[in-house]
N, C-alpha and C positions, 0 to 999 in steps of 0.2 A: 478515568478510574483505572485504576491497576489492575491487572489479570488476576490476582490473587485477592485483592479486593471484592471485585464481581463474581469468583467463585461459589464463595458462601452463599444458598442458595436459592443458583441458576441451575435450569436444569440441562439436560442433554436430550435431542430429540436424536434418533438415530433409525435409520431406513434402511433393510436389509430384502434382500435378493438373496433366500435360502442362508446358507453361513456367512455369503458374504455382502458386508457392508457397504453401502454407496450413498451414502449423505450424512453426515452427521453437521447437526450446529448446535450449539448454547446460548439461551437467552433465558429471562428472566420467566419464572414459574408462566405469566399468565399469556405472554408473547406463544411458549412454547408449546400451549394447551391449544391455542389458536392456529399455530403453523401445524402442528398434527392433526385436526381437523382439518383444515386447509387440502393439506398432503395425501389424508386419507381415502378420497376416491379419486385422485392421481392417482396412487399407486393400490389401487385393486388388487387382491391378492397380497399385497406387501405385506411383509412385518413393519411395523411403525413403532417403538420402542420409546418411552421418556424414564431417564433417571437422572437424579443424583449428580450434577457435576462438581466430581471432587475438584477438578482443576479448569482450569479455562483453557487447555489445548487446542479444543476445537474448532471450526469456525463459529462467528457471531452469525446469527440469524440476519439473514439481507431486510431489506426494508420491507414491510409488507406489498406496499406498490406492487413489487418485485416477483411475489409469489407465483403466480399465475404463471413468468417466464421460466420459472424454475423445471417445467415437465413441461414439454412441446407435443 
């Protein structure tokens, strides 16, 4: 599938450290509802953000497998 394909919408999870940004990825609505619960008490205190991805820039979400290695 094409990047401009998959845009239409996917959303964008995005993980911030005060102003600044340290993770973002794009997958599909119900993947990325899942990764931010996932993510959310990994990153205690974090901002955890989902919107809207106008474009597919970002990285794709890793595999779920995956998650757990994602914060150490």
């Amino acid at each position: 599938m094409k990047n401009t394909e998959r845009a239409g919408g996917w959303k964008m999870v995005r993980i911030w450290l005060g102003d600044h940004l340290i993770a973002e990825y794009v997958a599909e609505p119900d993947r990325a509802s899942r990764y931010q619960r996932v993510m959310t008490p990994k990153f205690t205190g974090l901002r955890i953000t989902v919107d809207g991805a106008a474009t597919a820039g970002a990285s794709e979400l890793p595999s779920e497998q995956l998650w757990p290695l994602t914060v150490q």
